[in-house]
KOLGU-919787 format. One record per atom (N, C-alpha, C): x negated, y, z negated. Coordinates in steps of 0.1 Angstrom, whole numbers, plus 5000, padded with zeros to 4 digits. Example, Ala and Ser with C-alpha at 12.3 -4.5 7.8 and 13.67 -1.06 7.14 Angstrom:
486849434922487749554922486849674922487249784929486349894929487150004921
***
This chain:
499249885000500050005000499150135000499650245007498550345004499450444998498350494988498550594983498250754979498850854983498950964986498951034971497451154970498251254955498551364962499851434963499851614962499851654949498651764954498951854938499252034946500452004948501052174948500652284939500252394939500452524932501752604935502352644921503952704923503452814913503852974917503353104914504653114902504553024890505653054883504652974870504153034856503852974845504652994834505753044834506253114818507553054818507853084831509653014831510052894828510152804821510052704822511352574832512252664832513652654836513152614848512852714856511752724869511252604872510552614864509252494868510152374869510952324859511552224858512552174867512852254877513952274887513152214900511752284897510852274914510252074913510052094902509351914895510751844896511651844891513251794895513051744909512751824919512751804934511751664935510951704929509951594935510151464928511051414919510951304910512651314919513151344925514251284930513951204943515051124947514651064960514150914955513150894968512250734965511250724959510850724946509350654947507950764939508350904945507250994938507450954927505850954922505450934906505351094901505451174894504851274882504051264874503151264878501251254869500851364861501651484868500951564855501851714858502351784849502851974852501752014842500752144847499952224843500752374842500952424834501652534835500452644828500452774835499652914829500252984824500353064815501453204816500253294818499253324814498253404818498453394835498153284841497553274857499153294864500353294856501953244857501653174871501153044867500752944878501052834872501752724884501752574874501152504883500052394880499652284891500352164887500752124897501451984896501251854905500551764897500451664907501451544906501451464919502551384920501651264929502051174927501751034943502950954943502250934956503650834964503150784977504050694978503650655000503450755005503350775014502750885027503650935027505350855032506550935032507350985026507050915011507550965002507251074993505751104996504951264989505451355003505751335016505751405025507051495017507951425019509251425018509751545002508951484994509151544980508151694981507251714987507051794989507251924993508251855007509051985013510352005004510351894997511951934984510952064976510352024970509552134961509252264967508752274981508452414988509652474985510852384991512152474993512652524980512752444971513252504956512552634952511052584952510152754951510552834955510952834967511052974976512652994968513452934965514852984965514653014947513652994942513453054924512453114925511353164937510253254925510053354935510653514930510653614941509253684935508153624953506553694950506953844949507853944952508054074951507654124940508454034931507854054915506953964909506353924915505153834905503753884904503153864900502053914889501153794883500153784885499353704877497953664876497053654868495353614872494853564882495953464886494953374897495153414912493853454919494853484932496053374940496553404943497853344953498253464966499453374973500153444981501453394984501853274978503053244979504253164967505153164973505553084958505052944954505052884968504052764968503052824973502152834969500852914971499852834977499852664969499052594981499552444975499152334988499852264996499252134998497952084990497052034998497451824994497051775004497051615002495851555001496051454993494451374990494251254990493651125000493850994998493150954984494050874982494050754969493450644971494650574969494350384974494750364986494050304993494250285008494550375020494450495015494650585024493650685027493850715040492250805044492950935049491751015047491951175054492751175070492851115076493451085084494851085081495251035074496751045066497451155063496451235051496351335051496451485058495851445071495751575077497051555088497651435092499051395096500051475092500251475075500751465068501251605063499651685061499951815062500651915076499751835088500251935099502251925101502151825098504151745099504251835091504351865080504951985065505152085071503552125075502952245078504552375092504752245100505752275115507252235099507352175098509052155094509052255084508152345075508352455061508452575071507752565083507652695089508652715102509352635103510652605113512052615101511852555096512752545088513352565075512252665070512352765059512052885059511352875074511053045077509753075068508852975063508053075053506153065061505653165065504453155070503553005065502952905075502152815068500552835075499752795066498552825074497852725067497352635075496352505072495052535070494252415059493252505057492252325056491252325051490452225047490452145061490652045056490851905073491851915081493152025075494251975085493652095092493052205092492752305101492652275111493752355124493552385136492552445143492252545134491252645140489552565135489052725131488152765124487952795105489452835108490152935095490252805082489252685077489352615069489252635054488252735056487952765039489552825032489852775020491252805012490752985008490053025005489553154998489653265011489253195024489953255036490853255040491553175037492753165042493753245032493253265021494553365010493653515008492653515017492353675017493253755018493453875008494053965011495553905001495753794995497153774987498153794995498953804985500353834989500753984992499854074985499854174989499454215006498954145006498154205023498554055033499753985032500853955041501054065054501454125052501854215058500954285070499954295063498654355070497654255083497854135078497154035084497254035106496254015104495954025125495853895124496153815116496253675124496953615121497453515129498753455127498753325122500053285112499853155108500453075116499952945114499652805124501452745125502152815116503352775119504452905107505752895114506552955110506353145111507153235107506653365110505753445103505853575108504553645103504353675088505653685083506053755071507553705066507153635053508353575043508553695032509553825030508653885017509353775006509853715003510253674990509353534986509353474999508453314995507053344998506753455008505053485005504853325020503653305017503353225025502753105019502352985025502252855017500752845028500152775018498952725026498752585025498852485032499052345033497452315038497452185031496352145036495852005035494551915033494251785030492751825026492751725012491651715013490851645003489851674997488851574986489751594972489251484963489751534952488951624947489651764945489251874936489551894920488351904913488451954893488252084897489852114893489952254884489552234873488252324868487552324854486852444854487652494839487352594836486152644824485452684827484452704809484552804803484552774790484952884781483952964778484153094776483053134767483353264757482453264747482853344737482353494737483153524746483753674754484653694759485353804756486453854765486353934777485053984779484454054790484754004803485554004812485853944821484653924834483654074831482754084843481453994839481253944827480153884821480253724828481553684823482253554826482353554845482153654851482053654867480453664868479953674864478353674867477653574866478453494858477953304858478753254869479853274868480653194882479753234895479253364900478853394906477453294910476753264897475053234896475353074901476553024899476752864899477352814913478352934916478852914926478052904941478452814948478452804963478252944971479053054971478853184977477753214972477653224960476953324948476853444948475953524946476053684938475553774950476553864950476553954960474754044958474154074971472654134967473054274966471654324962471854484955470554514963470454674964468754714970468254764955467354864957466754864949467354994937468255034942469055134943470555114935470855004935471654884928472954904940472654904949473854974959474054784964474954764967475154624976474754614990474254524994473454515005474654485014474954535030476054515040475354455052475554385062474954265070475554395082474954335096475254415107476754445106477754365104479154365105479854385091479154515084479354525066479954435061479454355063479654225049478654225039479254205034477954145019477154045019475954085015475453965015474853875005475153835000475453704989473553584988473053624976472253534970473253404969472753254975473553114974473053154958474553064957474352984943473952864939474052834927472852694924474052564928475052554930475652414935476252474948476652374957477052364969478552284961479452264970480952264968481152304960481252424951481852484939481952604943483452684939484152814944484552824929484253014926484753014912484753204909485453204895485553354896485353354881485353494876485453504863486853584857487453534847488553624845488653594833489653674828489653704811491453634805491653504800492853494794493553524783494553624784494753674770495153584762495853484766496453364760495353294753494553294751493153244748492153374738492353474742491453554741490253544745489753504756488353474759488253474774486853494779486653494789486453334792486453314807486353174812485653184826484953074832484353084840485552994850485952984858487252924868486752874880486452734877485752684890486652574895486052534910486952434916485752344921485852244917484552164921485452064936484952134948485552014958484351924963483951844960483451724955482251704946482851674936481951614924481151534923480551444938479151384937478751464941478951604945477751684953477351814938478551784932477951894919478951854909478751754905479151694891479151774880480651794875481051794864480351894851479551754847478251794836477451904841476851874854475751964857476352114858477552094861477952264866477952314849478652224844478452274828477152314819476452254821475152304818474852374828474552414838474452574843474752674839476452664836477252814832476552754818476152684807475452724797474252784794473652774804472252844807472352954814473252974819473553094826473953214817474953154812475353244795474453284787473853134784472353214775471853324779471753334791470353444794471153554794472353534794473453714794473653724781473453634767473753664754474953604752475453524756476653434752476253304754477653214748477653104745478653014750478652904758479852834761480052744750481252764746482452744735482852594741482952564753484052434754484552474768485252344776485452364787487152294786487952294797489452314801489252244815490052114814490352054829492152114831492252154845493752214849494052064858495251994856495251894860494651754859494451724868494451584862492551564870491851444863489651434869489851284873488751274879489051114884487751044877487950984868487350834860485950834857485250834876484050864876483050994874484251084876483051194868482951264855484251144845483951164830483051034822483150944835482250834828480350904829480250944844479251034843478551134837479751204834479451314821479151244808479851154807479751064793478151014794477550974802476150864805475151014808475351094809474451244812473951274794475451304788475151334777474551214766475051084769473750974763472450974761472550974775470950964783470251074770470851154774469851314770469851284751470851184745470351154728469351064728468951024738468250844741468750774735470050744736471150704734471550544749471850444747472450374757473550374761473750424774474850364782475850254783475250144776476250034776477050004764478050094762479150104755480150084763481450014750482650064766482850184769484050184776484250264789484950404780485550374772486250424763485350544756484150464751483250514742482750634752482550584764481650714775482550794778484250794781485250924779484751024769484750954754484851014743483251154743482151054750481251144747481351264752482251224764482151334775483151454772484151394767485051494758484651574751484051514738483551604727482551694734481151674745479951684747480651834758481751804763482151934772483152024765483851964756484652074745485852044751486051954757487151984764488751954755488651954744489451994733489652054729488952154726488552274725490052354720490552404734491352464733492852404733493252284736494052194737493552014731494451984730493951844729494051764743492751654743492951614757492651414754494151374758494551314761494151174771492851134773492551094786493550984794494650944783495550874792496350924802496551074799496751174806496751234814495251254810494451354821493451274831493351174829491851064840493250974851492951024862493751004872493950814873492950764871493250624873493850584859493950634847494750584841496250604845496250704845497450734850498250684859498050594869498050524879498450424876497150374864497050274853498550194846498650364839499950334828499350294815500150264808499750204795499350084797498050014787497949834790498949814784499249684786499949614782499749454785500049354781499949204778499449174768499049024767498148994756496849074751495949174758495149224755494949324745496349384741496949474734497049454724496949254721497549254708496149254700496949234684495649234674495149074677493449044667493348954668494148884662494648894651495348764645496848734655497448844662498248884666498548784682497548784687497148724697497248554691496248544682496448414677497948274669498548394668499948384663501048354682500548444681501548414702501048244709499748274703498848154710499248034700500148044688500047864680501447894686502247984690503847944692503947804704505447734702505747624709505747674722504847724730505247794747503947754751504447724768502047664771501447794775502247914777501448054777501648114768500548204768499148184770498448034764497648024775497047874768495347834767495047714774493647704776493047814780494147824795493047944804492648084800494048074789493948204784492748264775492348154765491248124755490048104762489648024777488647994780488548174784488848234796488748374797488448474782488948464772488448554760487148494755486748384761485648354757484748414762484948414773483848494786483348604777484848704774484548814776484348864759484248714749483148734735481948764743481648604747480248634753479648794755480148794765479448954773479649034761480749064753480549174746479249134732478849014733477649024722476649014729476148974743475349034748474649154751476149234751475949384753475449454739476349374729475849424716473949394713473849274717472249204715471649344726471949394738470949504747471449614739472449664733472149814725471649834714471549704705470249694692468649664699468949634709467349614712466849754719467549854728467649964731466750014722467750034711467750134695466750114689465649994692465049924682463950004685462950094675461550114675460549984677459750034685458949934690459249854702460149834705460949774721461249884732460449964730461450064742460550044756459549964761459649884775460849844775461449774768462149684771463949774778463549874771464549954774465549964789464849964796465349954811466249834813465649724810466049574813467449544802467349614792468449604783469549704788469449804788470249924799471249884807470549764816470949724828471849634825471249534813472049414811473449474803473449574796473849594783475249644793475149744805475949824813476949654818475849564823476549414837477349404825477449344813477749294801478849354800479049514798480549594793481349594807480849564822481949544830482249394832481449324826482249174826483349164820482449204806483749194793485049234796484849364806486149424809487149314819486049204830486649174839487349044828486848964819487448864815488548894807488648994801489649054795490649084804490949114813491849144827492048974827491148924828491948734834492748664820492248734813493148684801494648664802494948814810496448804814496648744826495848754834495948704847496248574846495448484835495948384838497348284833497548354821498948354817500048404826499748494836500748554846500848444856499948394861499748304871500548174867500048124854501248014850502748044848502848134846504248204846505148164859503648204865504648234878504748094885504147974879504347834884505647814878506147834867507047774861508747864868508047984871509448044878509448004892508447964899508747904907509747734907508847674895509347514897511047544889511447674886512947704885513747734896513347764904514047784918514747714924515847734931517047654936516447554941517447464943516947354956518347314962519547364963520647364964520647284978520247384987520047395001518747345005518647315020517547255029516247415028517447535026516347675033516147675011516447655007516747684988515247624987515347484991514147424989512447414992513147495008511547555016510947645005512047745004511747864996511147834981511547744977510847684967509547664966509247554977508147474983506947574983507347654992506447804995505947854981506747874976506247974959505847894953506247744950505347704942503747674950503647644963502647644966501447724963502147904967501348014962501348044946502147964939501448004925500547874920500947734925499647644924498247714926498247744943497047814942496547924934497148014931496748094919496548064906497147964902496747874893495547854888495247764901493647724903492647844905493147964912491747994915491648124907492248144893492148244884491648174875491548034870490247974861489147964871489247954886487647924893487248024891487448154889486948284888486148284878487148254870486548264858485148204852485848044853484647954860483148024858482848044873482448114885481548234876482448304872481648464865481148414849481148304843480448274834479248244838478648224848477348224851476748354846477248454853477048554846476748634832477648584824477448544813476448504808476148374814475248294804473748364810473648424820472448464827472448574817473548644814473148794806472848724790473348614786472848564773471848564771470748484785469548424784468448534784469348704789468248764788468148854775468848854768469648884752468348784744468648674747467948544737466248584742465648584757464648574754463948704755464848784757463748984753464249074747465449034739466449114732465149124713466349184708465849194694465649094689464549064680464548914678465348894665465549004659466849014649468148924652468248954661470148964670469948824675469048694679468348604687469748514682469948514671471648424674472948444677473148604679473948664684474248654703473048654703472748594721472948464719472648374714472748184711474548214712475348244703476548254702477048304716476548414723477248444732476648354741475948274746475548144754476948064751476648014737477947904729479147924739479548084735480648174738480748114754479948164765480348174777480248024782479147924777479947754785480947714774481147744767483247744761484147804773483547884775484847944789484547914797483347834804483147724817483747614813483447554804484247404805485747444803485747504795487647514792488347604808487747704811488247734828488247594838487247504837486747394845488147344846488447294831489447154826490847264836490947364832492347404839492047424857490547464860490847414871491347254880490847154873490446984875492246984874493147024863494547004861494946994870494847174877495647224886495347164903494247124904494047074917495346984923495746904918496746804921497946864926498146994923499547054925499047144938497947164946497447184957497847124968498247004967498046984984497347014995497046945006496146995018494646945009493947025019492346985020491747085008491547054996490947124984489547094983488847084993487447004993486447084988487047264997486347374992486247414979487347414972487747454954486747344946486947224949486347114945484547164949483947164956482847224959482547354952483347494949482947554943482847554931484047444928483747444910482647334907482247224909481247144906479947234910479947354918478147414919478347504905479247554903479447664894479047584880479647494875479847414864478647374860477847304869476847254867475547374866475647474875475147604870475247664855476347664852476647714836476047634830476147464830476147384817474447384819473547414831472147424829471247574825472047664824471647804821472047814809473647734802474047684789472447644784471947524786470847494776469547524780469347624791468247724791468747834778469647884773469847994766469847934751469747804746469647684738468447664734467547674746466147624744465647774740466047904745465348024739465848044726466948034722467348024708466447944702466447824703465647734689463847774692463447814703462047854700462047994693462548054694462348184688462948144671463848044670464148014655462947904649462647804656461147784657459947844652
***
């Protein structure tokens, strides 16, 4: 399925009636999700993001333009952030399975049906651009105020909407709105960092402090220290503080962290201090797990915690609390997506173990061999973050780093088959419930139980399969880890051929309910098995010499 995010801007932060009317639009119909309402009253701006199929963000989109324009008259609006329309901008961004191509489809289709058929100026910008005219900052030159004035024409609909202002539609990367605080209200102080960090950067001066003008009096602009970053300075009264207002459109090219330490070194040298930073909307996964592993690194601290743990650093380490509380189920786009966990993984241990003695065969073996896995890995990982920490080991530091990181994404993957494989049995038994009334009752039958046999089977081969893994990360726990922890790694060996032979037994079960040629499954579990149970007593033999 592919998946589409819009995140609209609507020139309305205070009203709440408003907002709730324009978001109404988008949660009606098929299918749009609502991920997040950002409301300003300072910027009286709300960002709102939403996903859905291609045709179902298209669709909710043009519901939302139209409601804007019929509740927010730009005649009278007012606010921090520049804009120019009620929907002020417009942009789409591939998700899951869907590429910029989608996107810029997506937008040009809006772009002709908002401007045909609501009359309100559209002008494309990023990838859907027709022209030249791509940059968003170019494209809303001049605001809403200077509509009117404009020599060039938008790519669809007429010259001039005065009440809806104009909409700028577009496609493109996922963009963090992220703001940094700082402890001033000076609004020009807080523009003089945005300036130093930003992409354009700082307009030049002669010697004279006069601004320098280019053959065709433009300004001409010292670059700033990151490339994709646009930003301003402005002052929120709602806050009392100045902020530095950046838009990071892509965050492998200027990550998160680093822009943040900039604007804090940038501040320093003007006499201020960054206080904490403010995400507007929603960040994507990897560049708070990166911020989290930036600010480790720099305690000589390790990386291989969970996933959880590296949000947290990254929270606290950027302030992003600061001013609000932040939520990362919230605010990190793949959770969100996510949703809450839920299944056996959720529960407590004893909790889990009480579901596990009830009279039901799920959760069962397979359930128990997979938590085994994913003991193992997590004392591995524990055996590479004491050996990390350990004075006197720090060669070793690299090799545990590595192992300690493979370790917290295993753990994570065996913990996922935990349910997987209780779901998979599930789904044998709802199949072997299925009619047989009929000649077609019984195909239908035949079929599903086929496809959940096979899943059956090949959610313990996995499992199986990735205990190698395991026991390979044991063996390197047992023989270069802390020699303290040396049965902590033995245990997690124990731990991971527990979840190969018990994954094995539920594969061996389930073969019979296969049919056809299983020669392959049979082949990959006897290489795998025999792999674990001999890396099993390689990780046996490093335990008792070191206990030795």
């Amino acid at each position: 399925m592919k998946l589409i995010e819009c995140v609209p801007n609507f020139s309305e932060g205070a009203d709440r009636s408003v907002i709730d009317a324009i978001t109404a639009e988008i949660t009606a119909g098929d299918g749009a999700e609502l991920l997040d309402v950002a409301p300003g009253v300072a910027t009286n701006r709300t960002v709102v993001t939403f996903v859905g199929s291609p045709e179902v963000v298209e669709e909710a989109a043009f519901r939302a333009i139209a409601k804007a324009a019929e509740l927010i008259d730009m005649t009278q609006h007012s606010g921090e952030h520049p804009r120019m329309g009620a929907t002020d901008v417009c942009p789409f961004i591939p998700v899951e399975g869907a590429t910029m191509e989608d996107c810029v489809e997506i937008a040009q289709r809006l772009g002709a049906r908002v401007g045909s058929e609501l009359g309100i100026p559209v002008y494309l910008y990023e990838h859907a651009a027709i022209d030249l005219r791509r940059s968003l900052s170019e494209v809303r030159s001049g605001e809403y105020e200077g509509l009117a004035a404009r020599e060039d024409a938008p790519d669809f609909g007429p010259a001039l909407n005065a009440g809806a202002g104009a909409t700028a539609i577009g496609a493109r990367q996922f963009l963090i709105a992220y703001n940094v605080n700082l402890n001033t209200s000076d609004r020009r102080l807080a523009h003089q960092v945005a300036s130093a960090v930003r992409t354009l950067g700082t307009a030049t001066r002669n010697a004279a402090g006069k601004i320098i003008k280019d053959e065709n009096n433009k300004t001409v602009f010292a670059p700033g220290r990151f490339q994709e970053v646009k930003g301003v300075g402005w002052y929120i009264d709602e806050y009392d503080r100045a902020q530095v207002s950046l838009n990071l459109t892509d965050s492998s090219v200027a990550p998160m962290h680093e822009v943040f330490e900039a604007c804090r070194q940038e501040a320093t040298e003007r006499g201020m201090r960054v206080t904490g930073s403010e995400l507007v909307g929603l960040v994507p996964l990897e560049a708070m797990l990166a911020a989290g592993d930036h600010f480790l690194t720099a305690q000589g601290r390790t990386t291989a915690i969970p996933e959880a743990d590296r949000v947290r650093m990254a929270v606290v380490s950027l302030g992003l609390d600061e001013i609000s509380d932040f939520d990362p189920n919230t605010k990190i786009v793949e959770y969100r997506f996510r949703g809450e966990q839920e299944g056996l993984i959720t529960e407590t241990v004893a909790g889990f173990i009480d579901v596990l003695s009830h009279d039901s065969a799920a959760p069962g073996g397979g359930s128990v061999a997979a938590l085994a896995g994913a003991l193992s890995a997590a004392l591995s990982s524990m055996v590479a973050s004491l050996t990390f920490a350990k004075q006197g080991m720090e060669d070793s530091r690299p090799t545990m780093e590595a192992a300690g990181r493979d370790a917290q994404s295993l753990k994570d993957w065996f913990l996922g088959a935990v349910d997987r494989d209780t779901a998979a049995f599930n789904s044998v038994l709802d199949a072997i419930r299925l009619p047989r009334t009929t000649d077609e009752d019984s195909a239908l039958r035949e079929a599903a139980m086929a496809v959940a046999n096979l899943d059956a089977t090949i959610v313990p081969l996995e499992v199986l399969e990735r205990t190698i893994e395991a026991l390979e990360l044991a063996l390197v726990a047992a023989r270069d880890g802390n020699p303290n922890s040396v049965t902590d790694a033995g245990v997690a060996g124990v731990c991971a051929l527990a979840a190969a032979e018990g994954a094995s037994l539920n594969v061996r079960i389930n073969l019979d309910g296969l049919g056809g040629d299983t020669s392959g499954i049979i082949a990959r579990h006897d290489a795998a098995l025999a792999r674990a149970r001999s890396l099993g007593e390689q990780v046996a033999d490093a335990v008792d010499s070191h206990l030795a």
